[in-house]
C-alpha positions as CSV (number, residue, x, y, z in Angstrom):
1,X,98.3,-92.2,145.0
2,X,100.1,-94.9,147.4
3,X,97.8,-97.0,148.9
4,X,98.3,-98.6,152.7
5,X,96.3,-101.4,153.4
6,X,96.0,-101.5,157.8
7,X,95.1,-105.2,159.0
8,X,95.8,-106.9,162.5
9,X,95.3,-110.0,163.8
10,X,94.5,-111.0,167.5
11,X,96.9,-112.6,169.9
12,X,96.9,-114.6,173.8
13,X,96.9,-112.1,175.7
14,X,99.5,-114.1,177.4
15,X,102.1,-113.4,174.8
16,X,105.0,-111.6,176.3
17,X,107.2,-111.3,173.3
18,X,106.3,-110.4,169.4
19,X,108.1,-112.4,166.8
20,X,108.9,-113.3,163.7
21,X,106.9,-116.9,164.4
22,X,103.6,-115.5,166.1
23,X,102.6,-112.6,163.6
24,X,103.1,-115.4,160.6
25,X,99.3,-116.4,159.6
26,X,95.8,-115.0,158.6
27,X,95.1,-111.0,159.1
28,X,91.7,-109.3,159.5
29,X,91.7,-106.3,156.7
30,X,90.7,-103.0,158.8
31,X,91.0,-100.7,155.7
32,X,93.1,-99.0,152.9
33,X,93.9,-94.9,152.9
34,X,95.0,-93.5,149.8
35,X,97.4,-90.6,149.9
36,X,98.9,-88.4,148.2
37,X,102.6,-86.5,148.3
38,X,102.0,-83.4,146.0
39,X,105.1,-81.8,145.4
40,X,106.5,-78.7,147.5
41,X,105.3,-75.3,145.8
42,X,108.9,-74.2,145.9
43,X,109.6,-77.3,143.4
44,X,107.3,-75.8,141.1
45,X,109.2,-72.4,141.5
46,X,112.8,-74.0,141.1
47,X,112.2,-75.4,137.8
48,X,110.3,-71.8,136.4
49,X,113.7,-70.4,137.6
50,X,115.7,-73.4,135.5
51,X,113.5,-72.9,132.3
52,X,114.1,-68.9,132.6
53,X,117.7,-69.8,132.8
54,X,117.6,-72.4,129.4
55,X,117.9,-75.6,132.0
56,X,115.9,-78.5,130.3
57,X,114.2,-80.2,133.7
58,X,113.5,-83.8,133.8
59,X,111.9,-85.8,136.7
60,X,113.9,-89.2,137.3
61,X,112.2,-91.5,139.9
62,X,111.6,-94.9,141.2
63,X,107.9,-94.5,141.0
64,X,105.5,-96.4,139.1
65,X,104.8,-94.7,135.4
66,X,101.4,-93.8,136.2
67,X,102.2,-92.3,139.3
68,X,105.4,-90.2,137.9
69,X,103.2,-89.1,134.9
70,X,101.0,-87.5,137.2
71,X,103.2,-85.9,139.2
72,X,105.4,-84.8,135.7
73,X,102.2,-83.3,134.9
74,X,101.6,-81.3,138.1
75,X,105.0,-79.9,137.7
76,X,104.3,-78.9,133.7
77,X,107.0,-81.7,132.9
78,X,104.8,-83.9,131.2
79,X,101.1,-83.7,129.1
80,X,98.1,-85.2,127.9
81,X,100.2,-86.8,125.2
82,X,103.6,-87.5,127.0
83,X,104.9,-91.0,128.1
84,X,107.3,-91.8,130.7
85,X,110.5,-93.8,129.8
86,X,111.3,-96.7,132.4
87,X,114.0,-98.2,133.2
88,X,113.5,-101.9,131.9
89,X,112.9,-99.9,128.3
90,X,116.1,-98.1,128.7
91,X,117.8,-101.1,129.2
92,X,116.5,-102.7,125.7
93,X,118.1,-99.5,124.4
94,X,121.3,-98.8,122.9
95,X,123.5,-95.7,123.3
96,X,121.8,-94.2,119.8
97,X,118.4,-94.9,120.5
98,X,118.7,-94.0,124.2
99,X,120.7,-90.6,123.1
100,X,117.5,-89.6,120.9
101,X,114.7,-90.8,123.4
102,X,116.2,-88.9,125.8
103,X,115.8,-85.6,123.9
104,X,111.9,-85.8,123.4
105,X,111.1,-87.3,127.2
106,X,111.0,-85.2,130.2
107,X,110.1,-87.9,133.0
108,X,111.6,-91.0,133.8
109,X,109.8,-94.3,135.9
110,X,110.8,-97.4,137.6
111,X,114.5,-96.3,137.0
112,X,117.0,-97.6,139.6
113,X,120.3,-96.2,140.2
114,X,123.3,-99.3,139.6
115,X,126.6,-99.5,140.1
116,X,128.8,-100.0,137.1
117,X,132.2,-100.2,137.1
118,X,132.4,-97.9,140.0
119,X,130.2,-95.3,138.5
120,X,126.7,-94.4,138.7
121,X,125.0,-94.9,135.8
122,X,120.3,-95.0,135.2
């Protein structure tokens, strides 16, 4: 789930102009909402069309592990049993150990596109 927190604060009523310096300073907490973004059926239906055609699908995203695991499992990418790879561990990784890693996991966290060398590498 993402979680939104919604606070506000009170202001002069005189106060023509928002800024920068006058919303600096303590807030009242109204609430949090948590939400979620299941993933579009048709999703679902594109990768039972790429595993009928002998694709291997993986699930690369910025998201928190937790969050991509449960989404990996919503899309049958992931189980019970499955761990997501993050970026920070890819990084520790060189290209042998990253080469076999990438063969057993099917979703990928926290991973942040770079630019290296004029190339896009995760």
């Amino acid at each position: 789930m993402r979680v939104l927190a919604m606070a506000y604060r009170e202001v002069p009523e005189t106060m023509e102009e928002l800024n920068e310096n006058n919303v600096r300073g303590s807030y009242i907490l109204a609430g949090i909402q948590g939400m979620i973004d299941p993933p579009r059926p048709e999703v679902i239906d594109a990768i039972k069309g790429c595993r009928q055609a002998g694709i291997r699908v993986v699930m690369i995203t910025g998201d928190h592990p937790t969050t991509a695991m449960a989404i990996g499992k919503m899309l049958s990418l992931s189980h019970d049993t499955s761990k997501a790879l993050t970026g920070s561990e890819i990084e520790g990784m060189d290209d042998v150990q990253l080469s076999a890693k990438v063969r057993e996991v099917s979703v990928f966290a926290r991973v942040a596109p770079i630019i290296n060398s004029g190339s896009w590498i995760n």
